[in-house]
N, C-alpha and C positions, 0 to 999 in steps of 0.2 A: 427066442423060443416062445411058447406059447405064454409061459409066465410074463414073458416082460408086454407079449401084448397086452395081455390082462392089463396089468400095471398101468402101462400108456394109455387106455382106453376111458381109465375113469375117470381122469378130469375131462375129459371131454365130455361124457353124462353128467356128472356134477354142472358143468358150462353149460351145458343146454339147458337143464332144470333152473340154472338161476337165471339164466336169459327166460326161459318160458314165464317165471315168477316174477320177473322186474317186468316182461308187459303186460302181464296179468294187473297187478298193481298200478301200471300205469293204465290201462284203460279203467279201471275203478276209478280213480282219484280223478281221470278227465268225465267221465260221466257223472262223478258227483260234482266238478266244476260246472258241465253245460249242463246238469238236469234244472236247474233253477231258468235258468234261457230257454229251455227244447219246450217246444209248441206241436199240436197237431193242429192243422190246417186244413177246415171240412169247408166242401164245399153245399149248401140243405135248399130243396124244394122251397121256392119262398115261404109259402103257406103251410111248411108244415117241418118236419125234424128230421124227415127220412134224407140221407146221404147222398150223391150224387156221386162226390169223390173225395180223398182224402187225399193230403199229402204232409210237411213237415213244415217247419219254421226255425229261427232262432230270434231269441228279441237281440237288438241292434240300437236299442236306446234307451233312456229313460220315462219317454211319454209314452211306453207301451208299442215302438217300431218293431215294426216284424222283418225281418228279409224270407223268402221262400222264392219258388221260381215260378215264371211267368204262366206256364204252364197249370199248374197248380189252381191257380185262380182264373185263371178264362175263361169258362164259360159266364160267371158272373160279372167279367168284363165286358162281356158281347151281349149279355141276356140278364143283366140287372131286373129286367120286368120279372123273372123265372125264378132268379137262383140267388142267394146271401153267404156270407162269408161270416164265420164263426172259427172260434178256435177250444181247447181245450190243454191244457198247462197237465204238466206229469203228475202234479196231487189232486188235479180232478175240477182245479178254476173253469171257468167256460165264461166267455162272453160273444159278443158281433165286435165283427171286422169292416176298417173303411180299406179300401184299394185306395194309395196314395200315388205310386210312380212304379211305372213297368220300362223296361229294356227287352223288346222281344225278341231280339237278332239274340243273344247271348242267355236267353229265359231268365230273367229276372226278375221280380218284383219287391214293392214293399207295401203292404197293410199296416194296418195302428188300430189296436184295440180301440173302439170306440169310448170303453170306460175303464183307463188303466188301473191295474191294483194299486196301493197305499204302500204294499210292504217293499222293502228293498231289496229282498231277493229277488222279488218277482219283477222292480225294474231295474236290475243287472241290466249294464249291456255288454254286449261280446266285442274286444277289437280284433281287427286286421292284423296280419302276422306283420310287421315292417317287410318294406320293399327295400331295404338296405340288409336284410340276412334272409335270403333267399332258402329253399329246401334245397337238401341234397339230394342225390338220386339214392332209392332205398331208404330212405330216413320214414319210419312209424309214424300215420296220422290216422285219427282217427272217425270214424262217423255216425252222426248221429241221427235219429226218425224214429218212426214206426212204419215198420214195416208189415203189409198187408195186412194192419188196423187190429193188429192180435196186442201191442202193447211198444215202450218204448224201449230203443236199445242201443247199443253201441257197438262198433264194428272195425275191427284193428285190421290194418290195411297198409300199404306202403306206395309212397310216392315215386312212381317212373318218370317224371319229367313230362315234358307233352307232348298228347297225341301227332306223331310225324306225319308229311301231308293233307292237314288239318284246315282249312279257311280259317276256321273261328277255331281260336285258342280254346284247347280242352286239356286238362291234365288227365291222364293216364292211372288210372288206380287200381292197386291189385287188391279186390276188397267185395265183399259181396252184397249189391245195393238188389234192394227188393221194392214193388209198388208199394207207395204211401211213405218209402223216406225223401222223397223229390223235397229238396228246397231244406231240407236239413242239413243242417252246417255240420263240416270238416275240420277239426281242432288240431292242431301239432300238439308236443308234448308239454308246452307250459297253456293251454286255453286257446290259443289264440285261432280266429277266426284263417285256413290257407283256402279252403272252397267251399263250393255248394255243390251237395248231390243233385244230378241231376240226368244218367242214365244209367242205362247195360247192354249189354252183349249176351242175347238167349243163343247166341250161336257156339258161345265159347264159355270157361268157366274161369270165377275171381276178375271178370274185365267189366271196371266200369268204369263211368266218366264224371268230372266232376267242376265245375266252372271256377276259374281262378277267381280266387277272392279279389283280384284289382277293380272286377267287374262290377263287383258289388260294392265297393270301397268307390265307387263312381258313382253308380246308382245313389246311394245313399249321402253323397255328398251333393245330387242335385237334388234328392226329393224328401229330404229328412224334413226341410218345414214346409214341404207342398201343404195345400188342401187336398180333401177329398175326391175325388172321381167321381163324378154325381152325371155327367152325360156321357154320351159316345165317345168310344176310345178310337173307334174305325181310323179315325183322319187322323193322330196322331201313331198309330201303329202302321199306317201307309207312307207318314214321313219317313220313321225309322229305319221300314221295309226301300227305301228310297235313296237312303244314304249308303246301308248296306250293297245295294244291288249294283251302285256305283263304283263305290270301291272293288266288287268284284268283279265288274267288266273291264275296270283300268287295267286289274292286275291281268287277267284272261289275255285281252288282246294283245298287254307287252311281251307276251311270252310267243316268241318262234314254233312256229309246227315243228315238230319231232322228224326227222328224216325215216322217211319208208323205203324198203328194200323189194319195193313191188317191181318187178322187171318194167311193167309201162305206166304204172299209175304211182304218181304223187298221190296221198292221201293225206286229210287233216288230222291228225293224230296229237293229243294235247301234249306238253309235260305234265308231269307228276310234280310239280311243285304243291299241289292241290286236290290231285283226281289218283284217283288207281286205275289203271287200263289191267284186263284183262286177254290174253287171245284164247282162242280155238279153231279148230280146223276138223274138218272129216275125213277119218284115215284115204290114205292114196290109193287103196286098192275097192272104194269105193264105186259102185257103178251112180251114173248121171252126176247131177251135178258137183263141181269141188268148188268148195269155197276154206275162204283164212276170213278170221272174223275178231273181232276187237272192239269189247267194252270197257268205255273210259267212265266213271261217276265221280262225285266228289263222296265224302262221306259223311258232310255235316249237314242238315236241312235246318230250317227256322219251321220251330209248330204253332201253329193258327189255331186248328180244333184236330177233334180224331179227325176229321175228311181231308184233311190239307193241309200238306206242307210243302214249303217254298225254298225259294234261296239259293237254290243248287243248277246245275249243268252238267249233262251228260252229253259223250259224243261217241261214237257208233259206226263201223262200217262192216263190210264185207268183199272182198275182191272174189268173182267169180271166173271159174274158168270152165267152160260148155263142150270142150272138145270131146268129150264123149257123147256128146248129143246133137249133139248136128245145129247149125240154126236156126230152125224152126221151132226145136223143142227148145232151146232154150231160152229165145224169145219169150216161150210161154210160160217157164218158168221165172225169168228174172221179171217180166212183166207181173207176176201172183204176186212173186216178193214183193214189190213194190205196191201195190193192191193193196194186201195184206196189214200195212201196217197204219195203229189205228191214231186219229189225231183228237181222243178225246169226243166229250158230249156234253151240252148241258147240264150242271150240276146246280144243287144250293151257292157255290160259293164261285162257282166259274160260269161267264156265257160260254153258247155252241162253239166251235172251232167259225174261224172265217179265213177261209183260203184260196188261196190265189197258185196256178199252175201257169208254169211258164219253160222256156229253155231258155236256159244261159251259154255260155262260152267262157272258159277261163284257160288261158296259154294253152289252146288248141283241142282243150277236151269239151264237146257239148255233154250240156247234162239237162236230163228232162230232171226240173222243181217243183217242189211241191211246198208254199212255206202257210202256216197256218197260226194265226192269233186267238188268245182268247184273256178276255178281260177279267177283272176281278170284280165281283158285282159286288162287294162292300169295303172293297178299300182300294180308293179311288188313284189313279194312275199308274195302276200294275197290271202287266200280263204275265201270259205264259206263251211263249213263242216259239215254234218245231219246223226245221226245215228239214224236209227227205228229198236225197237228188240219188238221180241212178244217170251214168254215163248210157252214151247213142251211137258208141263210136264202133263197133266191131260186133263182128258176128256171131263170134261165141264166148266171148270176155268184156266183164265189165267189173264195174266199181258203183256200190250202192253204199249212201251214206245216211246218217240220221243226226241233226243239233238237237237238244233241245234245252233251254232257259225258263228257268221258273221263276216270277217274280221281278221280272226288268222293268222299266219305264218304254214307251215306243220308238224313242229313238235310240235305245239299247237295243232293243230289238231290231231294228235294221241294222245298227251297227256290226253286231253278232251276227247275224242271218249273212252280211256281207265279206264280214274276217273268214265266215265259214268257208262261203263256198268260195273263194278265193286260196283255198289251200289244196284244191283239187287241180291237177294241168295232167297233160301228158306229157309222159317221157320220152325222148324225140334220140330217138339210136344213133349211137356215136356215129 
């Protein structure tokens, strides 16, 4: 009856109130653990104090090592002549920052106070959780920064395991990360160093991401006794950009086209081991043209600056069907679409497109080509490489497709441009 629900109902409120209390308590005691570590990470006009950008740190050692994310510090990696790296400690220390070692595929870096403090709080360093007791799924970790420069804080959150169809390993956090905690460390419940903040999702709410500490447990094991970064970092962020690009074309091309249920066209369609495809189609009772349509992306990029990001591969079609339009009209139309689509312009950080049209022939299907280069004008042996092909073969149906690769070397770019259009043929009736 209703008295025994009563009854039943209160250890369950009492349960909750002591769970609410025990992570209450434990995020206290981890922010009083990392506030002697937590760093804010400015980026200042050379000549003068005003901010550029802010983001977070944790110290990582005893000679004053910072870890934060790549991100974080780049423009002062690119524009040293412009811009200085400073930081500011939770009781209000302040000194200059040297850049020591970046990992830009995975946004990492590491600074060192140019003139570390004496005291010992302030050269704590933070470890790495061990690789031999991994997180559970759901297990409390916490995070640390400032966030949007109002003050520092901590952020109780819980580990999902990692982002699934992910390139670059990303852990999954249900936790609300805000601009200026970038590059602020992720503690479990005894201190210990599991990630680094380092994005979010404005599309969705409690979804951020945050880079396995293995990463930085790397990082810091090649660059703990680097010197400083005193020249151009271009050539060695082009090597990185170059190892990466590698490994994601190996994995790209071992992976089989996806089977299409297109009555006459084979199309390339990726897996999902990496990318999400989406479809759409325009209802049936549509007058002119029908088309089914299918966006594949990856959803990790590599950041350079705001203009540019790289790293990624997307692939794209559309199967057209004209039979409401006669061939003439739809000549006109699939011809626009094709038109239409743009391959890029000279920018700061990219040449013009340079492109070449051609037809091909792949197992009986022609396709007019269109494939277009453009290079990277400050780090050297990368492009970004787009082939668009639209099938020749019939009068009122076809098949239009879009590659494109951001960030390969050139003979990734042919390689790719090749895998591509070789997954298009016709389907030859039983």
């Amino acid at each position: 009856g209703p008295r025994g629900a009563t009854v039943a109902s209160a250890p369950a409120q009492d349960s909750d109130a002591e769970d609410r209390g025990n992570l209450s308590a434990s995020a206290r005691r981890i922010y009083d653990f990392g506030r002697p570590r937590l760093l804010q990470v400015r980026t200042l006009l050379r000549d003068q104090d005003s901010q550029a950008s802010v983001g977070s740190g944790s110290l990582v050692g005893p000679d004053g090592l910072i870890l934060t994310n790549s991100h974080v510090v780049r423009q002062v990696a690119l524009e040293p002549q412009r811009y200085r790296l400073n930081y500011q400690t939770v009781d209000g220390g302040k000194g200059a920052l040297q850049l020591i070692a970046f990992d830009v595929v995975h946004d990492l870096a590491l600074v060192r106070m140019a003139q570390p403090p004496a005291t010992r709080a302030a050269r704590g360093s933070g470890e790495v959780r061990p690789a031999a007791t991994p997180l559970a799924q759901g297990e409390r970790i916490f995070s640390l920064g400032n966030p949007l420069d109002v003050g520092f804080a901590v952020v109780e959150g819980t580990y999902n395991g990692l982002v699934e169809r992910s390139f670059l390993p990303q852990i999954l956090f249900s936790g609300s990360l805000n601009p200026g905690m970038s590059g602020g460390p992720v503690l479990d419940d005894r201190g210990h160093i599991v990630g680094v903040n380092v994005a979010t999702r404005r599309d969705g709410q409690q979804i951020s991401f945050l880079v396995p500490a293995a990463f930085a447990q790397a990082l810091i094991a090649r660059g703990a006794h680097a010197r400083p970064i005193t020249g151009s970092v271009e050539a060695e962020m082009a090597r990185q950009l170059l190892v990466h690009q590698q490994q994601l074309t190996d994995r790209f091309i071992a992976l089989p086209w996806r089977e299409t249920k297109h009555a006459h066209y084979s199309v390339p369609v990726p897996q999902e081991d990496f990318m999400r495809c989406w479809g759409s189609s325009n209802p049936p009772e549509s007058k002119g043209l029908a088309f089914e349509r299918s966006d594949c992306q990856m959803d990790t990029q590599i950041f350079i600056n705001e203009r540019l990001r790289t790293g990624d591969m997307a692939v794209r079609h559309e199967v057209y069907d004209g039979g409401k339009l006669g061939a003439l009209r739809f000549a006109q139309e699939a011809g626009q679409s094709f038109r239409n689509e743009s391959m890029g312009r000279r920018t700061r950080d990219l040449t013009a497109p340079q492109c070449q049209e051609d037809f091909v022939e792949n197992a009986g299907l022609p396709m007019r080509t269109v494939l277009c280069m453009r290079a990277y004008r400050r780090l050297p042996g990368l492009y970004d490489v787009t082939v668009l092909s639209q099938s020749v073969d019939a009068r009122t149906e076809g098949v239009q497709g879009r590659f494109d690769a951001r960030g390969v070397s050139f003979r990734n770019a042919m390689l790719l441009a090749s895998h591509y259009l070789q997954g298009f043929a016709w389907k030859r009736s039983p």
